[in-house]
Wavefront OBJ file of the C-alpha trace (Angstrom):
o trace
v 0.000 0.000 0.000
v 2.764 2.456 0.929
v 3.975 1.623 -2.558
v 1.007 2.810 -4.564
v 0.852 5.734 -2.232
v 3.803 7.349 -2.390
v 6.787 5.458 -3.937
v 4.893 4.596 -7.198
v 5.434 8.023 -8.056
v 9.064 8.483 -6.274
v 9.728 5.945 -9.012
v 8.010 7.474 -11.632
v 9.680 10.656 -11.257
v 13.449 8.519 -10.677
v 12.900 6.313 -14.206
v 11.591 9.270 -15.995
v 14.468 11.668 -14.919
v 16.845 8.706 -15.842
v 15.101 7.994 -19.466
v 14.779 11.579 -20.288
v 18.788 12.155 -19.409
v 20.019 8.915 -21.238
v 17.476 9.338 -24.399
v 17.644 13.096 -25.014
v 20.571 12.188 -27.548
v 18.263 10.172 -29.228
v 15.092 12.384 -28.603
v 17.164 15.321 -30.272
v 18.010 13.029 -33.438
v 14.026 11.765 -33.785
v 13.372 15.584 -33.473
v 15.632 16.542 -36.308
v 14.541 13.817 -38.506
v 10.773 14.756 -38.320
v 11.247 18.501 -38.744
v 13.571 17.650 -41.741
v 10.966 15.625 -43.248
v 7.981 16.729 -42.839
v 8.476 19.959 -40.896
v 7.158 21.279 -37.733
v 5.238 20.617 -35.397
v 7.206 17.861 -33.989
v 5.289 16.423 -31.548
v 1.601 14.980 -31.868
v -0.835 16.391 -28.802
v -3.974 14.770 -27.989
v -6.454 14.459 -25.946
v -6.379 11.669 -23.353
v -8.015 10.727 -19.934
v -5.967 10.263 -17.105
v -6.277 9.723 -13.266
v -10.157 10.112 -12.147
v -11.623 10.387 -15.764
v -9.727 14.156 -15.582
v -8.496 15.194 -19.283
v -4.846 16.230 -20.174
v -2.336 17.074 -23.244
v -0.546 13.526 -23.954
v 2.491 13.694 -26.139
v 4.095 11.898 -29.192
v 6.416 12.067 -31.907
v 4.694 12.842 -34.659
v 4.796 9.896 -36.828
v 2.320 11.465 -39.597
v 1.909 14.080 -42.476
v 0.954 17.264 -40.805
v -2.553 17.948 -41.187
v -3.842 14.304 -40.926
v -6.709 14.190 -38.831
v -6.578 12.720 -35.166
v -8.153 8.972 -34.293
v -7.892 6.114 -31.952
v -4.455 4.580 -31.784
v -6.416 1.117 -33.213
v -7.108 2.899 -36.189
v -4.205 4.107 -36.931
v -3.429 1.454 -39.242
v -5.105 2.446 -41.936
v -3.207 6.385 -42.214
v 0.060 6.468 -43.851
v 3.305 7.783 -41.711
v 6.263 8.975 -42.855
v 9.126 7.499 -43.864
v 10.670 8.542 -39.625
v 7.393 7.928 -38.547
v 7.334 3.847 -39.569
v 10.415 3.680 -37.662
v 9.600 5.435 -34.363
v 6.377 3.946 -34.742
v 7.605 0.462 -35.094
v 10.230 0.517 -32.876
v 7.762 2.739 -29.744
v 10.540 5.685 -29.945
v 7.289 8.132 -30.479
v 5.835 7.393 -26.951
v 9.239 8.634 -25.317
v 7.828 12.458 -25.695
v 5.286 10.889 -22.473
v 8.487 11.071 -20.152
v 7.516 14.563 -19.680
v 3.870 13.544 -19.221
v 4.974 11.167 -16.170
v 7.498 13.941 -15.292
v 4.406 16.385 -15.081
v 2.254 13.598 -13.113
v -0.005 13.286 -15.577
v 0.960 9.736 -16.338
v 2.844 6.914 -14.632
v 5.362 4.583 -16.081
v 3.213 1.429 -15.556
v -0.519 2.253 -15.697
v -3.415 1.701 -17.450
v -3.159 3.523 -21.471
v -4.654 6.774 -21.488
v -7.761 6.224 -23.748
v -9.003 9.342 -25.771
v -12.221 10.551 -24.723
v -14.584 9.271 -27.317
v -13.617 5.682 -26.098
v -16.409 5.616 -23.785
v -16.818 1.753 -23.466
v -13.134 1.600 -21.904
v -13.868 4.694 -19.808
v -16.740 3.172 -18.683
v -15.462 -0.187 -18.016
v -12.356 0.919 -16.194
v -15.019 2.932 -13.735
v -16.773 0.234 -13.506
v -14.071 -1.727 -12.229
v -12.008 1.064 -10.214
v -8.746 1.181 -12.894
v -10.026 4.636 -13.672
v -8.243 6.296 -10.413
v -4.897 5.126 -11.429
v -2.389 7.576 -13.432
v -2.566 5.864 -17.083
v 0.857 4.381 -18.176
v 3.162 4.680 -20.548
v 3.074 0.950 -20.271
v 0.595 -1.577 -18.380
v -0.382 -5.212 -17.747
v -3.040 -4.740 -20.664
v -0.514 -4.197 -22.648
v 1.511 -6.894 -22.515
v -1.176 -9.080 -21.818
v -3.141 -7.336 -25.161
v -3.543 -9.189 -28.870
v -4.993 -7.136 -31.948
v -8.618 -5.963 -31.357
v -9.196 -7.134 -27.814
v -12.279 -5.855 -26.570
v -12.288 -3.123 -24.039
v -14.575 -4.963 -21.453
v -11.082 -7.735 -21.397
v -8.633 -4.443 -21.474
v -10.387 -2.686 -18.575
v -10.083 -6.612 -16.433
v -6.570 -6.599 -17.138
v -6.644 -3.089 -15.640
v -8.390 -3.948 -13.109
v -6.391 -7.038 -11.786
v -3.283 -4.655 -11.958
v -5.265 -1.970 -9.991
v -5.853 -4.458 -6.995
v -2.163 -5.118 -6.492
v 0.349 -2.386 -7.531
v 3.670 -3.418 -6.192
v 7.113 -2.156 -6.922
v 7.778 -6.109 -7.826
v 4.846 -6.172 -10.480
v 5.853 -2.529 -11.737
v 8.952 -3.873 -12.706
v 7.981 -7.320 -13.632
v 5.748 -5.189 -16.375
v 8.532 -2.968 -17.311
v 10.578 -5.861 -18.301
v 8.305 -7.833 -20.382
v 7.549 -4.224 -21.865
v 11.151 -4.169 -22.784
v 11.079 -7.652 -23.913
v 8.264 -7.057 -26.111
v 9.855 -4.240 -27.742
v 12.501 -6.433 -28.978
v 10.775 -8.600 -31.041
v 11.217 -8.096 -34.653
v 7.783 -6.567 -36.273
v 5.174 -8.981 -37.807
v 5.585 -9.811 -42.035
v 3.073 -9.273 -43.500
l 1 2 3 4 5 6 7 8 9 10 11 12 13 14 15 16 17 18 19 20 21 22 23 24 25 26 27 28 29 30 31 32 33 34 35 36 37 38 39 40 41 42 43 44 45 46 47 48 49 50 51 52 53 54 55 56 57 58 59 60 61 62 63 64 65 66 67 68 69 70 71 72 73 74 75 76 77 78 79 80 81 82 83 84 85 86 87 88 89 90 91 92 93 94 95 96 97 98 99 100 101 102 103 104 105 106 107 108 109 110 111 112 113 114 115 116 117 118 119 120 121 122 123 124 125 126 127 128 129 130 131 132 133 134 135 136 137 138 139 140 141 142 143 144 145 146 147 148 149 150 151 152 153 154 155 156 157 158 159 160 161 162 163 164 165 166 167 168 169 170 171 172 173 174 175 176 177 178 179 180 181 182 183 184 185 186 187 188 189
C-alpha cells in the first residue's frame, strides 16, 4: 500500500528523470529527422483521460503528415506515416515524448493507457471496475497481456487485476516484459 501511495510516483519521477537524461541524444536526433521531413510541429498532442476520468495534453512524436486528422491509436493502421514515422512507430521511440507527461504527473510509467475521450466503453469499463483512479501508463499489464482488437470490457479486467495489487515487484515485472516485447522483430506481413 505504501507503494502505490507514495513510492509509485518516487519511481516514476526517478525512471523518468533517468530515461529523459540517457534518451535526449536520441530524442534530439528523432526531433531533427521529423522537422527535416515533414516539418514542424514535432510532436503529436492529444487528448487523453488520465487519473479520475480528468483530461490532459498527452504527447508523441509525430509519426504522420501534418494535417492528418486525429483517431484512436487502433485505427491508426489504416493512415500512412512517414518514412521517420514507420520507424519510431515500429520501434515505440514516439511514446518517449510521455516522459515529460509522467514527469508532469499526468501519467505513470506502468498504468493503465490513457484512452481518448470518445472511447467511452473503456472509460466506462475501467469505472466500472475502479482502474479509472490510477495515473494511465506509458506501459501496463493490458498491454503486454493485449492481442490485436481485444475488446475493451477484457482491457479494462486486465486493468483492473493490476489496480488491486500495484507493487514495486509487479511494476517492474511489467517494465521488463515491456522491454522484452519491444525487442521482437515486427510482424511480415
Amino acid at each position: 500500500m505504501f507503494y502505490e501511495l507514495k513510492g509509485k510516483r518516487a519511481f516514476d519521477v526517478a525512471t523518468a528523470s533517468i530515461a529523459l537524461v540517457l534518451l535526449s541524444p536520441l530524442m534530439a536526433s528523432v526531433a531533427l529527422a521529423i522537422a527535416l521531413e515533414d516539418g514542424l510541429p514535432i510532436l503529436f498532442r492529444q487528448t487523453r483521460i488520465g487519473r479520475d476520468g480528468a483530461a490532459f495534453e498527452f504527447l508523441k512524436f509525430r509519426s504522420m503528415p501534418v494535417g492528418t486528422r486525429q483517431i484512436a491509436s487502433g485505427e491508426a493502421e489504416a493512415l500512412v506515416p512517414t518514412r521517420v514515422g514507420r520507424v519510431i512507430r515500429r520501434t515505440s521511440v514516439d511514446e518517449l515524448p510521455q516522459l515529460v507527461n509522467i514527469m508532469r504527473g499526468d501519467m505513470s510509467v506502468v498504468g493503465p493507457r490513457p484512452p481518448i475521450p470518445d472511447q467511452t466503453s473503456l472509460i466506462d469499463a475501467r469505472r466500472a471496475t475502479g482502474a479509472l483512479r490510477l495515473r494511465p501508463g506509458l506501459t501496463g499489464l493490458a498491454q503486454i497481456r493485449s492481442y490485436d482488437g481485444m475488446p475493451p470490457e477484457e482491457k479494462a479486467s486486465w486493468d483492473a487485476t493490476y489496480a488491486g495489487r500495484i507493487t514495486f515487484a509487479g511494476d517492474m515485472r511489467i517494465v521488463i516484459e515491456t522491454l522484452g516485447y519491444l525487442r521482437r522483430p515486427p510482424p511480415t506481413y
